[in-house]
N, C-alpha and C positions, 0 to 999 in steps of 0.2 A: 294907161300902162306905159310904164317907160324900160326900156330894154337896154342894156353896158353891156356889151359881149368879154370884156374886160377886166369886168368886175372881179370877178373870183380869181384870177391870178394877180392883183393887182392889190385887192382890197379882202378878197378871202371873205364877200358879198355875192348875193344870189344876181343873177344876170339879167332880172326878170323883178320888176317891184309892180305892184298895181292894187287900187283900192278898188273895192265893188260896193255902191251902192242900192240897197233895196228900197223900193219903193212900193205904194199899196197899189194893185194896178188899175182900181178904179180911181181913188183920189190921185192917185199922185203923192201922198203922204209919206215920209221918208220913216223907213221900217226898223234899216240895219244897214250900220255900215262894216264891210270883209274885208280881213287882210284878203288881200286878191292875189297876193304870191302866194301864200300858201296853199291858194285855193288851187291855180295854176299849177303848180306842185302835184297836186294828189289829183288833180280832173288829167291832165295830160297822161299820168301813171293808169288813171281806170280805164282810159281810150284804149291801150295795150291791152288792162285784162278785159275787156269787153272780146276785145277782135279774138284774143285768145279762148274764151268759152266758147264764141259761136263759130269760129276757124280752125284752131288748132287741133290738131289730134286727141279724144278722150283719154289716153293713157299718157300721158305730154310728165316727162318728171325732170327736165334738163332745161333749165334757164338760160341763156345768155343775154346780161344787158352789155351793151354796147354805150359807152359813156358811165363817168362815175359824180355828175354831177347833181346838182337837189332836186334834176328830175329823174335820174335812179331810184333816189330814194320812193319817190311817190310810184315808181315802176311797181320796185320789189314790195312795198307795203301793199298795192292794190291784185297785184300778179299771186301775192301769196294768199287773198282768199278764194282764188279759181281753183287752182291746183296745188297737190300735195308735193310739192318739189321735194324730190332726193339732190339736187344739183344745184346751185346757183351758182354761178362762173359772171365775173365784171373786167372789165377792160377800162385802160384810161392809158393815156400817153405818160402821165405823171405818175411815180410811184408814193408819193407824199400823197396826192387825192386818193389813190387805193387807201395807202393804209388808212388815213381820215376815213374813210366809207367802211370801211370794215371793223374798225374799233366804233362808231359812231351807230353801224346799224346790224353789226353781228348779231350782241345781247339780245336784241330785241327777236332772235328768229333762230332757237336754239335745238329746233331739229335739224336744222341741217347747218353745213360748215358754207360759208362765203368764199368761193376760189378764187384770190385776184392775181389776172397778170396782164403785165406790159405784148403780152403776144396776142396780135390779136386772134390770128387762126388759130391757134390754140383755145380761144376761148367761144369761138363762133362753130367749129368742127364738132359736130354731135348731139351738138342742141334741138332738141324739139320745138324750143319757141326762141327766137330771136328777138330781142327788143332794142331798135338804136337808138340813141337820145345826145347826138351829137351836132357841131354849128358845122357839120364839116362842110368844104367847096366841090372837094370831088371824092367819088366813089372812095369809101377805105374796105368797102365789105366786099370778098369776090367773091365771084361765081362757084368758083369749085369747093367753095367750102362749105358749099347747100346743100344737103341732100333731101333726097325726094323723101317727101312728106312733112317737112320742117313748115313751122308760120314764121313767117315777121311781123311785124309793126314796127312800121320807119315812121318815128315820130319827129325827128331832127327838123327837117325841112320844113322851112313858115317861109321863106322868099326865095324869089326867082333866083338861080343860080343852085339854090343849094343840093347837095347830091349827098348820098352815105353808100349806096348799092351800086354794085356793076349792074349796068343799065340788063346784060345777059339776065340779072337773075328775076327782071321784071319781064321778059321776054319768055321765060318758062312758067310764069306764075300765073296764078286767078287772082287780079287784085282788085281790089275794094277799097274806098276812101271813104273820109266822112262830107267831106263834099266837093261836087265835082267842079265846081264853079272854081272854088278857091284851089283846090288843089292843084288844077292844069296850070296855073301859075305860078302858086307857090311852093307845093309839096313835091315830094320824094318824084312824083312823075313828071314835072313839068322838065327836066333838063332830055331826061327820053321824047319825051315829045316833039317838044323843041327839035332835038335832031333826028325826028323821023324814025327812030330804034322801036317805037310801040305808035299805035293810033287811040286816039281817042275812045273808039269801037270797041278796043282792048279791053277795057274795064268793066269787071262783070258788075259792077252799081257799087251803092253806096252800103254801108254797113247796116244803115238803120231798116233797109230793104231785106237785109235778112236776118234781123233779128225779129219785125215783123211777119217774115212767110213768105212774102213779095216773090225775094229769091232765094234759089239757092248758094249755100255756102261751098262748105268744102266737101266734094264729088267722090272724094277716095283717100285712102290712107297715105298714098302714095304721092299725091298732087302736091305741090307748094303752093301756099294761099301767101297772099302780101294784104297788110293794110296799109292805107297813107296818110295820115291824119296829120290837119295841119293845125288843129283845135278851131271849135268855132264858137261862135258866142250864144247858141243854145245850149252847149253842154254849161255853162254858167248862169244861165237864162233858169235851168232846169234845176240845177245842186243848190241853188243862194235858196230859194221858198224853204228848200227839206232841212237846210240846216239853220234859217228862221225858225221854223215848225216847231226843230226838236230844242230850239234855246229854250221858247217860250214853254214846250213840254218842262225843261227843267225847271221853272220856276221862278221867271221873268214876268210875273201875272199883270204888272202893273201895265204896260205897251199893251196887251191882249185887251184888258180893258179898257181901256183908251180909243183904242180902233174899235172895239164894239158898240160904243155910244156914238 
């Protein structure tokens, strides 16, 4: 994987390039090779709707993503088959990346309108689900513009440093990561950590715990649940076989028999 945080303002290039090779897992036999960015793309956007089915309020009709970049796009395409949005509302610093995101991925989702603006509260005030998908350093998302019973999924943060949330609105919330190892490091919670704002204690587990039964999720209507996801390499471990599976379903018969002898 090689990461340009630069790219896209620079080169009008994704920020994130990577190849995934599949392999047979008893031979070793090379299966398939994946664009890995795209993959990235749309596995980071389902991490969101994931946390949003098993967290978010059942009645959830009001989107907020938070960033308008190519992992938006994988947000609103995977976020759009959990729920039936009346709302989608997108934020970006840049009004050239809005409009790009809204001519680019409007057509495609013609029940509802794309609301884009340069405000951010404006765009995080009244949402039912929150999703941020930004490199930011420190907190742009506050506290008061949370109201009780809203989800996030703060996807932004993969390294030490990075923050998107006022540390407060981890301080009210039930949060859940996808894993705890990497995330006290690198996700949405490591900088609260770090200064003592939340304890480690704090975190009701990992997502996959309650999508299992393990635990539970969200307690009340009223509760704000947080996920942290900082992506890990079994959500890739797990998608590369299924979208192998379905190549060879369309009609790749030759590889299938191959590997069968």
């Amino acid at each position: 994987m090689s990461i340009r945080e630069r790219n896209r303002e620079k080169f009008d290039l994704p920020t994130v390039f990577s190849i995934l090779i599949y392999t047979h897992p008893e031979t070793g036999f090379p299966l398939a090779i994946c664009d890995g960015s795209y993959h990235t793309v749309m596995r980071t956007g389902a991490s969101a709707a994931v946390s949003a089915k098993w967290l978010a309020r059942k009645n959830s009709k009001r989107l907020a993503i938070v960033g308008a970049g190519h992992m938006a796009e994988g947000t609103l395409a995977t976020c759009d088959t959990v729920f039936a949005w009346d709302e989608v509302r997108i934020w970006s610093r840049s009004q050239a990346t809005l409009d790009e995101f809204v001519k680019s991925q409007g057509p495609k989702y013609p029940r509802f309108q794309i609301r884009a603006s340069r405000n951010l509260e404006e765009v995080v005030r009244g949402a039912d689900v929150v999703v941020t998908v930004t490199p930011a350093r420190g907190p742009i998302v506050k506290d008061e513009w949370i109201a009780p019973g809203t989800h996030i999924a703060a996807l932004g943060a993969d390294k030490g440093g990075d923050q998107e949330l006022d540390a407060r609105i981890l301080q009210r919330s039930r949060i859940f990561v996808d894993d705890i190892r990497q995330c006290r490091t690198d996700g949405e919670i490591n900088v609260p950590l770090s200064q003592g704002l939340i304890r480690e204690q704090d975190i009701a587990g990992e997502i996959g715990e309650v999508i299992t039964g393990k635990k539970q999720g969200r307690r009340s209507d009223n509760e704000i649940t947080l996920f942290d996801s900082t992506g890990i390499a079994l959500q890739d471990s797990a998608t590369v076989p299924l979208e192998y599976e379905r190549a060879l379903a369309a009609g790749v018969g030759v590889e299938k028999k191959m590997i069968s002898t």
